[in-house]
N, CA, C and O atoms as a MOPAC input file, in Angstrom:
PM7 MOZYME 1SCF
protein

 N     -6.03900 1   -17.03700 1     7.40500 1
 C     -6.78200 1   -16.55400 1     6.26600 1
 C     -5.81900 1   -15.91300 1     5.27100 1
 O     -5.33200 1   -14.82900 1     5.58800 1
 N     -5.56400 1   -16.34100 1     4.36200 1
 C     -4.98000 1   -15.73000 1     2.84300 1
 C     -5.73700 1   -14.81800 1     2.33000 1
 O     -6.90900 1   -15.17600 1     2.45500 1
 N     -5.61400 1   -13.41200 1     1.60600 1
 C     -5.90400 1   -12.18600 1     1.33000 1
 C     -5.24200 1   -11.99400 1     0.22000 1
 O     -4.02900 1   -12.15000 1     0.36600 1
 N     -5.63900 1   -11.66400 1    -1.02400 1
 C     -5.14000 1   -11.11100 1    -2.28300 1
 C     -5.62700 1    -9.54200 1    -2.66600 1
 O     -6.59000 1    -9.02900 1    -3.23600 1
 N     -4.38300 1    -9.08600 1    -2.01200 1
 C     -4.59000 1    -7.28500 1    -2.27600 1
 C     -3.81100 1    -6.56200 1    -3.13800 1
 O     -2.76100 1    -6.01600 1    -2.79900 1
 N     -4.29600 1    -6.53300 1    -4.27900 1
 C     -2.92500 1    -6.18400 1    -5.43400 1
 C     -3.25300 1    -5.10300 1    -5.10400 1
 O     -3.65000 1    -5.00500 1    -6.26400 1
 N     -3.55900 1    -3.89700 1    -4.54500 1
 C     -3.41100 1    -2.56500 1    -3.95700 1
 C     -1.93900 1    -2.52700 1    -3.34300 1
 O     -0.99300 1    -1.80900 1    -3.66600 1
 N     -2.03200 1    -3.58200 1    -2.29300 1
 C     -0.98700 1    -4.04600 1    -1.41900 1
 C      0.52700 1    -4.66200 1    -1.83200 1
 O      1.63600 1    -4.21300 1    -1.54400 1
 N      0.28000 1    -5.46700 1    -2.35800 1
 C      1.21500 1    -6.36200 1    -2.93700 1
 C      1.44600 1    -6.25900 1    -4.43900 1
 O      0.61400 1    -6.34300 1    -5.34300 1
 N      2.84200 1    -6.04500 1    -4.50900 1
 C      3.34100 1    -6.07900 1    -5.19300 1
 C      3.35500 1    -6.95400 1    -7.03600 1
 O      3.59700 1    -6.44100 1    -8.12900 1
 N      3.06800 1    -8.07900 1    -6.75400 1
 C      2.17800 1    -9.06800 1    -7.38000 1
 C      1.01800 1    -9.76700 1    -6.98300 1
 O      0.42700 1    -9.83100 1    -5.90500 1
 N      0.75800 1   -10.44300 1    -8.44900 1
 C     -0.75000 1   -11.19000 1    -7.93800 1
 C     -0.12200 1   -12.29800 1    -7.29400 1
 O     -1.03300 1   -12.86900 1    -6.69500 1
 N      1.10600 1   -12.99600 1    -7.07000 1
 C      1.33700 1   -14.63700 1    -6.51100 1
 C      1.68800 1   -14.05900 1    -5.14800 1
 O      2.14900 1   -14.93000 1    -4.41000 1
 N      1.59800 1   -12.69800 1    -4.51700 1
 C      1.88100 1   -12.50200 1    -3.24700 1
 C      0.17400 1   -12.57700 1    -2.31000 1
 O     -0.97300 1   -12.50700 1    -2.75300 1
 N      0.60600 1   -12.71600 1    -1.14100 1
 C     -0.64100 1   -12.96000 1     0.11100 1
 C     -0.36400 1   -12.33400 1     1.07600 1
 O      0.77500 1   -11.93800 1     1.32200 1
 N     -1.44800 1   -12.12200 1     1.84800 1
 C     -1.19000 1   -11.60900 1     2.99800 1
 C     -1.61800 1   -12.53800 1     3.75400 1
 O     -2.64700 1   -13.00200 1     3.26300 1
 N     -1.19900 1   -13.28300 1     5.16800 1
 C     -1.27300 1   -13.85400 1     6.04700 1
 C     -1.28500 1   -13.38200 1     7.54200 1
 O     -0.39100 1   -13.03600 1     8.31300 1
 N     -3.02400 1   -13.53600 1     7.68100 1
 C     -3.26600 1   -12.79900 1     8.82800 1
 C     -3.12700 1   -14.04100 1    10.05500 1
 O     -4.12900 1   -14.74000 1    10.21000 1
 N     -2.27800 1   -14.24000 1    10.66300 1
 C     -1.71300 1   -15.22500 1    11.43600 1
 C     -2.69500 1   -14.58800 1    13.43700 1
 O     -2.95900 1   -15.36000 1    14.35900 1
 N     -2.90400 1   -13.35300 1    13.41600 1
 C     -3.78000 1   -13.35200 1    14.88500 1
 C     -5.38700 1   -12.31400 1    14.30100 1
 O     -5.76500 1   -11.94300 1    13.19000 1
 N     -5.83900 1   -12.18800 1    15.42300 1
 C     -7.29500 1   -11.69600 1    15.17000 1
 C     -7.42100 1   -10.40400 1    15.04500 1
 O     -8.31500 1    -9.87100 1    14.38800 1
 N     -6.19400 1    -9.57800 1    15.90200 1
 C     -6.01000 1    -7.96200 1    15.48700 1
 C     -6.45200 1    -7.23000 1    13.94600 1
 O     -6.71600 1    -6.03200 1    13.85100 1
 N     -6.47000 1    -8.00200 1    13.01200 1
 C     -6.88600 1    -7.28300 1    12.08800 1
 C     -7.91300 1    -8.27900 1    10.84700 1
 O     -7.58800 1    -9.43500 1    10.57800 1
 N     -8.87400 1    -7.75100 1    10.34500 1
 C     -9.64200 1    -8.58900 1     9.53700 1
 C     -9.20500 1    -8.03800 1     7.62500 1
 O     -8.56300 1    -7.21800 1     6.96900 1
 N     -9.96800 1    -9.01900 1     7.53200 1
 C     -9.78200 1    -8.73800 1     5.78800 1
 C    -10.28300 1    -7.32500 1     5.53900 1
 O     -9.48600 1    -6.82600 1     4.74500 1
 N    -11.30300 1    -6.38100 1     5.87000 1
 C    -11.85700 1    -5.09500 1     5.29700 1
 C    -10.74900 1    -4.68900 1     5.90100 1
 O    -10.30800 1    -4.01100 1     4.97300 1
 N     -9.64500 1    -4.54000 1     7.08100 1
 C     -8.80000 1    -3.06200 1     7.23600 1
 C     -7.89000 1    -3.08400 1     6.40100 1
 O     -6.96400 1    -2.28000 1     6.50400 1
 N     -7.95700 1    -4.45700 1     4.87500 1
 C     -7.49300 1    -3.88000 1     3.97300 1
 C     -8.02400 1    -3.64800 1     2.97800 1
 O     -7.22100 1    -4.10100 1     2.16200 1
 N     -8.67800 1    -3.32900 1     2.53600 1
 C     -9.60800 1    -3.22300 1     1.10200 1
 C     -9.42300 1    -1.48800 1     0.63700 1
 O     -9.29700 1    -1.20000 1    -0.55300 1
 N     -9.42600 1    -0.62800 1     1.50500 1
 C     -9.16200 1     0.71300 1     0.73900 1
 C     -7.80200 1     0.74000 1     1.01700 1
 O     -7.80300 1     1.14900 1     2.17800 1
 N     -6.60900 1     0.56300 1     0.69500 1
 C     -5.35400 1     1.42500 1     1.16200 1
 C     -4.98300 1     1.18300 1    -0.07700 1
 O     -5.01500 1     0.18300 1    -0.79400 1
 N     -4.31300 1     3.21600 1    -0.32500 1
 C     -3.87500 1     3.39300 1    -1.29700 1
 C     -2.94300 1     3.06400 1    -2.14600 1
 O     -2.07600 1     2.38100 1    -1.60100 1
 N     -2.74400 1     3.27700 1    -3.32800 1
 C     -1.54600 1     2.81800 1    -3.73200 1
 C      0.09400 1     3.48700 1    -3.84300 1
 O      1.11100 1     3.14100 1    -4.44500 1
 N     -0.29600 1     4.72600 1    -2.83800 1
 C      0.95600 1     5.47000 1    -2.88000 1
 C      0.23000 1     6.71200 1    -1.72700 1
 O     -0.85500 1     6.82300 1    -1.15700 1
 N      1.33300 1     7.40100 1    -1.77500 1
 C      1.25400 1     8.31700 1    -0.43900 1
 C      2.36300 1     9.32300 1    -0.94100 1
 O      3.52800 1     9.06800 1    -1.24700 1
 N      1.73800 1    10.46100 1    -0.94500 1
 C      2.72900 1    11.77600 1    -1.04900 1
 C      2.56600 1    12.50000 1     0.01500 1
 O      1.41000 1    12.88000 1     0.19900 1
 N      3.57900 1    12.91100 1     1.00600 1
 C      3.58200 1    14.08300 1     2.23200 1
 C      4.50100 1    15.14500 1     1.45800 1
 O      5.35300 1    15.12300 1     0.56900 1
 N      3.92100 1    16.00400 1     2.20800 1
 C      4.63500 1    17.42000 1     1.38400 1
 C      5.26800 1    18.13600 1     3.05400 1
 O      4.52100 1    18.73300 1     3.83000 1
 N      6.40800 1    17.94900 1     3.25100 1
 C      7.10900 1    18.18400 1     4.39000 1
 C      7.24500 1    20.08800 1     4.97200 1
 O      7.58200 1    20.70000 1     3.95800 1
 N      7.15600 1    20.70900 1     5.70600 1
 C      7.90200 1    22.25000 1     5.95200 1
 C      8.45600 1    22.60400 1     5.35300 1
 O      8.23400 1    23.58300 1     4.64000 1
 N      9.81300 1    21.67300 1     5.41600 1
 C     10.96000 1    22.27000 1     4.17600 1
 C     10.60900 1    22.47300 1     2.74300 1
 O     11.31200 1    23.12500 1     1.97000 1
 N      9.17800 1    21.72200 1     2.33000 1
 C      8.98300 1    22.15900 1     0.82200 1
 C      8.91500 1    20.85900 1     0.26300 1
 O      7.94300 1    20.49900 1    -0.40100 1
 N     10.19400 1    19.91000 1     0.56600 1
 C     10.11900 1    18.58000 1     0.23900 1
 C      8.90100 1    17.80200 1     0.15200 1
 O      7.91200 1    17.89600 1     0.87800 1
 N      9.16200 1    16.74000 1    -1.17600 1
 C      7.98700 1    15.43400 1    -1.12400 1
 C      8.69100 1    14.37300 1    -0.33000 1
 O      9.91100 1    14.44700 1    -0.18700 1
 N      7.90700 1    13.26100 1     0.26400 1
 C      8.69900 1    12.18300 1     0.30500 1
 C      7.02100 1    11.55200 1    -0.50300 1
 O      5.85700 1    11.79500 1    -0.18500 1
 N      7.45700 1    10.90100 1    -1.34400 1
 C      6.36400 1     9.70300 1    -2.55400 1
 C      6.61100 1     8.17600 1    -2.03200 1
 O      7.62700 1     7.74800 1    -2.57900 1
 N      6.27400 1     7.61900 1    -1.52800 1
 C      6.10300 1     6.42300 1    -1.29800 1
 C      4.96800 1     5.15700 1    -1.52100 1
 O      3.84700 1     5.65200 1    -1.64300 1
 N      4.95500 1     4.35500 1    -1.56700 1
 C      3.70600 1     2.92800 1    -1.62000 1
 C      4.50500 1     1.90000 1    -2.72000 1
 O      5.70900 1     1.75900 1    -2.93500 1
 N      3.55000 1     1.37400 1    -3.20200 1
 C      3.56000 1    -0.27800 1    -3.96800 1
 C      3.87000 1     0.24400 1    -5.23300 1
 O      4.80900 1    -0.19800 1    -5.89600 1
 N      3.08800 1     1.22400 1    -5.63800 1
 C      3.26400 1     1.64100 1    -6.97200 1
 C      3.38800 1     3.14100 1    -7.18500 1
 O      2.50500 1     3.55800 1    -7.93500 1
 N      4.37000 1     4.23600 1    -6.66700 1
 C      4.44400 1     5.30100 1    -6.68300 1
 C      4.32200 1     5.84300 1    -7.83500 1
 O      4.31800 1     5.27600 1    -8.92700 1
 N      4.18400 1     7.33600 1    -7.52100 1
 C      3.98200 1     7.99800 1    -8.82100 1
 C      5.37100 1     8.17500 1    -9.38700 1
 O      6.37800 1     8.29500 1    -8.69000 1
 N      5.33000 1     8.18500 1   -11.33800 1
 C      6.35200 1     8.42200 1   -11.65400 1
 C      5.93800 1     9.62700 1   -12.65300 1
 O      4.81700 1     9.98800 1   -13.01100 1
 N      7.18800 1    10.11400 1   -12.97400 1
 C      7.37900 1    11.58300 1   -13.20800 1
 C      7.26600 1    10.70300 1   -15.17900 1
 O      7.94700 1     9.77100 1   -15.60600 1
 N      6.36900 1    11.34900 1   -15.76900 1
 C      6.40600 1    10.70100 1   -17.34100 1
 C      6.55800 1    11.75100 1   -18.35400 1
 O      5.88400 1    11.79900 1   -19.38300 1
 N      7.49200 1    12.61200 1   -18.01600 1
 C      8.21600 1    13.93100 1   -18.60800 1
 C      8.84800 1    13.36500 1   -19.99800 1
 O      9.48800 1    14.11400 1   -20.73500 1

């Protein structure tokens, strides 16, 4: 099954290819488009497809 998750992917000509049964098309439909942890030390680490950028 081919999956078009521009949440996910990077572009629209990319797919996801679910090759076994472990996972269906809905366990992707909400995932975000970025992820901020705010660590002990104080630190961010910002990560995903389309992180946030600083527009200072």
């Amino acid at each position: 099954m081919n999956l078009r998750l521009h949440s996910l992917l990077g572009s629209a000509n990319q797919k996801i290819h679910l090759l076994t049964e472990r996972y269906r098309p809905s366990d992707f439909t909400s995932i975000p488009g970025c992820e901020v942890i705010l660590h002990t030390d104080g630190s961010l680490a910002i990560t995903g497809v389309r992180p946030l950028v600083n527009k200072e």
